[in-house]
C-alpha angles and dihedrals in degrees: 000000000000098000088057097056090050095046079051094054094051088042085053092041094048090046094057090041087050095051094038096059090057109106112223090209098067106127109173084164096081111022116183106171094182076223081165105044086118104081099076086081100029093065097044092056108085135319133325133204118192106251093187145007121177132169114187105295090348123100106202097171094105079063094065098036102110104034125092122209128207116184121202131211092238089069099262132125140202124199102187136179142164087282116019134034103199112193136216155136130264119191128175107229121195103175115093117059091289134037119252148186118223127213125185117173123160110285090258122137119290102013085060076076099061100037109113152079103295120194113221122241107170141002127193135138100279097025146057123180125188132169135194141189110222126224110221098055103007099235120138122259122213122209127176136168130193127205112239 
């Protein structure tokens, strides 16, 4: 009888050890790692050169050979080569379902290529590598820069 009462008590012990670690703030309904976050340091830090820059069946990187792109911690961008600076903004946006870099340059050819909403791929300390699904057509668009 006694050794029910005590096999009872650690049930009942267990039980409330077992509820309490629970944490009340778990939300698997809506997961944003901020994987990416990263990248607000990562840019600001050198030079960077497009790797790559694909539209469907188009290659556009020849268009961004030449250019050199430094990007500052107060959001702003500068694509520079021997004969034009063309000027932006980049942001990291966490707030839809993916994390994402904007950038947003003049509608001049060829930056009209690179504004957009980019989802990031991969982030390290000499690349960045972003995608997108455009909307007109719906073919996936490559973008990668390289750290000088």
């Amino acid at each position: 009888m006694e050794k029910t009462k005590i096999m009872k008590k650690i049930l009942i012990l267990f039980a409330i050890v077992t509820f309490a670690s629970c944490s009340s703030d778990d939300d698997s309904g809506n997961v944003n790692t901020n994987e990416f976050e990263n990248i607000k340091t990562t840019l600001p830090q050198g030079e960077w050169k497009v790797s790559k820059l694909i539209d469907g069946q188009s290659d556009h990187t020849m268009d961004f050979e030449s250019f050199i792109f430094t990007f500052n911690g107060d959001g702003t961008v500068k694509a520079q080569n021997d004969l034009l600076t063309e000027n932006g903004t980049w942001a990291y946006d966490n707030s839809s379902s993916s994390e994402e870099l904007v950038l947003q340059f003049s509608e001049q050819t060829p930056f009209d290529e690179i504004n957009d909403d980019w989802d990031i791929v991969s982030v390290t300390n000499s690349q960045i590598e972003l995608s997108d699904i455009s909307g007109g057509d719906g073919d996936v668009e490559l973008l990668t820069f390289i750290k000088l």
